[in-house]
C-alpha positions in Angstrom: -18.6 -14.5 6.6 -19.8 -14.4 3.4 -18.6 -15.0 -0.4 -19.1 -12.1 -2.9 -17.5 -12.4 -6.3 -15.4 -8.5 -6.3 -12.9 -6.8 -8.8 -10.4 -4.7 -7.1 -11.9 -1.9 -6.7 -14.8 -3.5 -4.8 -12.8 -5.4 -2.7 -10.9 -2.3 -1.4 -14.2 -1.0 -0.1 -15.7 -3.7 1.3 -12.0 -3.8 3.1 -12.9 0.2 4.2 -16.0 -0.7 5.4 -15.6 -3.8 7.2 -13.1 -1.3 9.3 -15.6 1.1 10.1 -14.6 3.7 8.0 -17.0 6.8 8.3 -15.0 10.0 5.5 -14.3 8.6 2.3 -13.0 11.2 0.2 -10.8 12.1 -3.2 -10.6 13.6 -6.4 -11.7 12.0 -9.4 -8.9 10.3 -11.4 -8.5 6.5 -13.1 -7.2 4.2 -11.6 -8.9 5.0 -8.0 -11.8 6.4 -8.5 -13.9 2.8 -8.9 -13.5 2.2 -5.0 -15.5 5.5 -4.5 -17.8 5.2 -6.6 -18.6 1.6 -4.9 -18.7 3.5 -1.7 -21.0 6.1 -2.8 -23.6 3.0 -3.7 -23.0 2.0 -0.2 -23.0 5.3 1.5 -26.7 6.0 2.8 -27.0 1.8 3.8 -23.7 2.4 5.7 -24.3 5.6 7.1 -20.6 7.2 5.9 -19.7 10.5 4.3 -18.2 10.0 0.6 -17.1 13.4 -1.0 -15.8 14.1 -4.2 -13.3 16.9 -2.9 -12.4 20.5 -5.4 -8.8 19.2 -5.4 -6.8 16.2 -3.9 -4.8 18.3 -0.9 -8.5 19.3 0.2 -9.2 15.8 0.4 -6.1 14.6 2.1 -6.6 17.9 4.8 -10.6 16.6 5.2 -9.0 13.3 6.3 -6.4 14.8 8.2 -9.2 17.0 10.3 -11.5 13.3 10.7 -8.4 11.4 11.8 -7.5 14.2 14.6 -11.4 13.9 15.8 -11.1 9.7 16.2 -12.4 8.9 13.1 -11.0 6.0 10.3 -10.7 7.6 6.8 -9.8 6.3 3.4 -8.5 9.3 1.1 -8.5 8.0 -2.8 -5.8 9.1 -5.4 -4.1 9.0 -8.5 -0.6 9.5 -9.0 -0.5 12.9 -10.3 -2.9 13.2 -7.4 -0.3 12.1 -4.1 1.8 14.5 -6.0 -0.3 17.1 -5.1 -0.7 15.7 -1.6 2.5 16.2 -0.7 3.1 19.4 1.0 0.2 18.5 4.0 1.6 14.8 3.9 5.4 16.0 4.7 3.9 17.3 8.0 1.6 14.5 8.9 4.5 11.8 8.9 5.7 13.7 11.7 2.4 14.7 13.5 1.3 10.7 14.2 -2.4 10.0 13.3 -5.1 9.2 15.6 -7.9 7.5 13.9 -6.8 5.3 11.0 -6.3 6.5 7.6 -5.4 4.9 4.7 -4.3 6.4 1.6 -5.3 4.2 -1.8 -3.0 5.0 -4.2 -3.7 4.1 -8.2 -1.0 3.8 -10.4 -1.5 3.6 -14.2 1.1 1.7 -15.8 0.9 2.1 -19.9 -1.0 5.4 -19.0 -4.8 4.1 -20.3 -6.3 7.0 -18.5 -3.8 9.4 -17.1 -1.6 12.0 -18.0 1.3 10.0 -17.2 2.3 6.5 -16.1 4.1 7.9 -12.8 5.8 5.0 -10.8 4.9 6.7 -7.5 6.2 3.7 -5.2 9.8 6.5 -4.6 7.8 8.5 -2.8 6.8 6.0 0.4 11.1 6.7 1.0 10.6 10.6 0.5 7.4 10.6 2.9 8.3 7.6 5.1 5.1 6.3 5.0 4.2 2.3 4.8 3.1 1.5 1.8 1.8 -2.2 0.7 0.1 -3.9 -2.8 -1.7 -6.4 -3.0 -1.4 -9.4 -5.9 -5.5 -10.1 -5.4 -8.9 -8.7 -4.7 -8.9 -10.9 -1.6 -5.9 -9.7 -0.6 -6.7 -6.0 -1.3 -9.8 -6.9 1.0 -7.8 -8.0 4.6 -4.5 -5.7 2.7 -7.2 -3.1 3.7 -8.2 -3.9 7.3 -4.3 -4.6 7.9 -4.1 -0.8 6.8 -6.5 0.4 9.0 -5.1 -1.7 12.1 -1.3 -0.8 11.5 -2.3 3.0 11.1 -3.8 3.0 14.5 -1.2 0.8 15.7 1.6 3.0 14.9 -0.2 6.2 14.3 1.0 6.8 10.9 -1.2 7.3 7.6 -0.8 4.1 5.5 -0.9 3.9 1.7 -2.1 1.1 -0.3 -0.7 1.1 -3.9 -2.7 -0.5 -7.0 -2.5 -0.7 -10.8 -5.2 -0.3 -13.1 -4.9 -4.3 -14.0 -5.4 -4.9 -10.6 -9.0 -2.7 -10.3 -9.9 -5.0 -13.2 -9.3 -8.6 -11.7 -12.3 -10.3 -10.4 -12.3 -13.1 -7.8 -14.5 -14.7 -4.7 -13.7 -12.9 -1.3 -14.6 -13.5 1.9 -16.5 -11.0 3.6 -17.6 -10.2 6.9 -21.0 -10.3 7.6 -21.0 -8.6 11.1 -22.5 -5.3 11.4 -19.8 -2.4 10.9 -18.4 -1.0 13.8 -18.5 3.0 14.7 -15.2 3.2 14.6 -14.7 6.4 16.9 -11.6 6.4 19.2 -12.7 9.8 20.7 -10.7 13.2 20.1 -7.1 13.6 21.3 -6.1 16.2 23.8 -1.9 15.9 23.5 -0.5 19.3 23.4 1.4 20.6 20.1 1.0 16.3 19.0 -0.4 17.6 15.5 1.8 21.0 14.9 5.4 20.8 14.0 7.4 23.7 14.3 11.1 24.3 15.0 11.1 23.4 18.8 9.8 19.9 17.9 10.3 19.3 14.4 14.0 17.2 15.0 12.3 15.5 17.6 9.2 14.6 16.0 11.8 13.2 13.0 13.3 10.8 15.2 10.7 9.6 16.4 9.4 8.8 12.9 12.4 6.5 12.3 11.9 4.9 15.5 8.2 4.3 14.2 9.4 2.8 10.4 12.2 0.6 12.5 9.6 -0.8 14.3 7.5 -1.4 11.3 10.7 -3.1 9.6 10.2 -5.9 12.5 6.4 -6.2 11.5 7.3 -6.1 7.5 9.1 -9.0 8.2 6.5 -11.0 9.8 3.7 -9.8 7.3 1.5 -12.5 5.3 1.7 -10.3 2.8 5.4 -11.5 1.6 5.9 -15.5 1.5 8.3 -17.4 -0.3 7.5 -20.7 -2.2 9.4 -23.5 -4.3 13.1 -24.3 -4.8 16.1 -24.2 -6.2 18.7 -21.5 -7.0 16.9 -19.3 -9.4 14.3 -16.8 -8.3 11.4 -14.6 -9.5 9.9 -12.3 -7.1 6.6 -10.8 -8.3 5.9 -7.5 -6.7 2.1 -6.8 -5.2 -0.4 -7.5 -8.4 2.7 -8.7 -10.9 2.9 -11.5 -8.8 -0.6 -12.5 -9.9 0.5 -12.0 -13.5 3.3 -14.5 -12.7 1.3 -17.1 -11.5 -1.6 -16.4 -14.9 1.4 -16.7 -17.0 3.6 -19.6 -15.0 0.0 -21.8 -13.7 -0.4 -21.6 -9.6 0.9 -25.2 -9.2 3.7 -25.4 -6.9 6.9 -23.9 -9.3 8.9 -26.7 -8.8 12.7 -25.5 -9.5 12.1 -22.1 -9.2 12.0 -19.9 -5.8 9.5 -17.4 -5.7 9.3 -14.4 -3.5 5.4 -12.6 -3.2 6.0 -9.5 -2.0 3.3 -7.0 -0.7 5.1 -4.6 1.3 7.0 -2.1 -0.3 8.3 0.2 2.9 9.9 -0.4 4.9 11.2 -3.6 2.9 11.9 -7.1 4.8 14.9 -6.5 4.6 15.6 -10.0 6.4 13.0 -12.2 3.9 14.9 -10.6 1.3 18.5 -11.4 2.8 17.7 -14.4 3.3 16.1 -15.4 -0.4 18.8 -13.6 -2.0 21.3 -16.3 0.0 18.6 -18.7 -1.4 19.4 -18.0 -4.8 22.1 -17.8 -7.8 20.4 -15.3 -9.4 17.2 -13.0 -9.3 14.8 -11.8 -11.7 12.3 -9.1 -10.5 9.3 -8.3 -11.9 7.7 -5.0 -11.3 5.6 -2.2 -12.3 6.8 0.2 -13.6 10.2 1.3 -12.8 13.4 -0.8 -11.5 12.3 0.3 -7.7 12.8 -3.0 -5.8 15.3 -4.1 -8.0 17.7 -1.3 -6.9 16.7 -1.9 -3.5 17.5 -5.5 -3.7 21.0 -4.7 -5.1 21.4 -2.5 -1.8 20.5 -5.2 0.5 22.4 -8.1 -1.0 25.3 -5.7 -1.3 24.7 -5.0 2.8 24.5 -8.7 3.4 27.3 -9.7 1.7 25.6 -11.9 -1.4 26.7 -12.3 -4.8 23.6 -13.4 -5.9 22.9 -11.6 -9.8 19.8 -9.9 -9.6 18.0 -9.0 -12.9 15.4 -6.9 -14.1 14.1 -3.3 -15.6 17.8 -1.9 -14.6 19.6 -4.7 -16.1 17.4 -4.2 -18.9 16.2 -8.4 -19.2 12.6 -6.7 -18.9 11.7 -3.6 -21.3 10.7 -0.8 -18.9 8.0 0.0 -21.3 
């Protein structure tokens, strides 16, 4: 292992390649486009295909085609960009993948270079996809090769949501020196495994819930959400606010407060959460950009019982601006 100083955006594709990741592909839009562009740098030394696709549904169905033929893909969007994913993506939640691929999703809160600052974080419930974010570069690094492994694992494409703040911080990560793997799992044979149609589409649903109930279990055990401090009022920062948190709070231990880092979005630990909402008196969430979590949390402390006051965008104690 090695120590490079990476912003986000690097980070993310050193993550990619220390996977083995051979089709990179997207459509050019801020805030994702920096991790391709790193790849394309990287691309002849690594021996992996970058393309800048005509639209972002022809890069999502390029991915698609690599991850049916045993190979690991990363597919690069913007919001307005997953939006137009969608149509192929309601189909591949219930066709399961075969090689890993990872969706990196860029949200642009305060819309510095998009048409709109979409909070695209609702659609992991409508496509019932995991979806994670990361509070730091070195986190987006192994956030990445957790991505890659959980796809694989439970043969479902896995997106990775980040801010444009984020693609801007800049920290030492730990690398991987080792050579690359090939990462090619051969070509699946499983008759009708990749074509819903009305003789398996109820069936192929059900066994997508069975999938994101057993990724509840593994939310719950994630690194990626941890719990620190004391006392009976919480903060929980949400993937990169968290690291705005700690630039605004210090990173010394905080003391009277309880603070909930959370890095997986859905499915939600729902059990972490139960249990730091019990924790607690009251709640304040901090998110970008709408009140997402913080209706969510309402939901679960309603469903276990608490009458802990949770705060946020909804309650209107943070501008949703």
């Amino acid at each position: 292992m090695s120590i490079k100083t990476l912003n986000g955006d690097q980070a993310r594709a050193y993550g990619a390649l220390s996977c083995g990741v051979k089709l990179v592909t997207s459509y050019p839009g801020s805030p994702s486009s920096g991790t391709v562009e790193t790849l394309i740098e990287l691309a002849k030394k690594y021996r992996i295909y970058v393309e800048w696709s005509s639209n972002e549904k022809v890069a999502i169905e390029m991915g698609i085609g690599a991850s049916i033929a045993g190979r690991r893909t990363l597919v690069c969007t913007k919001s307005v960009g997953l939006n137009t994913m969608i149509d192929p993506l309601m189909a591949l939640n219930l066709t399961p993948v075969h090689g890993g691929l990872v969706i990196l999703l860029g949200d642009d809160p305060g819309a510095y270079g998009s048409q709109i600052d979409q909070d695209s974080r609702p659609l992991a419930d409508l496509l019932e996809m995991p979806m994670l974010e990361p509070a730091s570069p070195a986190e987006g690094y192994s956030m990445m090769r957790e991505a890659f492994a959980l796809s694989e694992k439970f043969n479902t494409a896995v997106i990775i949501r980040e801010t444009r703040s984020f693609t801007q911080q800049e920290e030492p990560v730990q690398v991987s020196d080792e050579s690359y793997p090939e990462a090619n799992i051969g070509l699946v044979r499983e008759p009708w495994r990749f074509v819903p149609v009305p003789l398996n589409a109820v069936e192929k649903h059900k066994d997508l819930h069975k999938r994101i109930e057993t990724l509840g279990k593994w939310s719950d055990s994630s690194p990626f959400n941890s719990v620190s401090g004391t006392g009976h009022k919480g903060i929980v920062g949400i993937g990169f606010a968290h690291r705005k948190l700690l630039d605004v709070a210090g990173d010394e231990d905080p003391g009277e407060y309880r603070v909930l880092k959370l890095g997986v979005l859905y499915p939600l630990p729902r059990k972490i959460i139960a249990r730091f909402l019990r924790d607690c008196e009251e709640v304040l969430i901090l998110e970008e950009i709408e009140p997402y979590i913080e209706i969510r949390f309402k939901a679960i402390a309603s469903d276990a019982g608490c009458r802990t006051k949770i705060f946020g965008k909804q309650s209107q104690h943070i501008s949703q601006e």
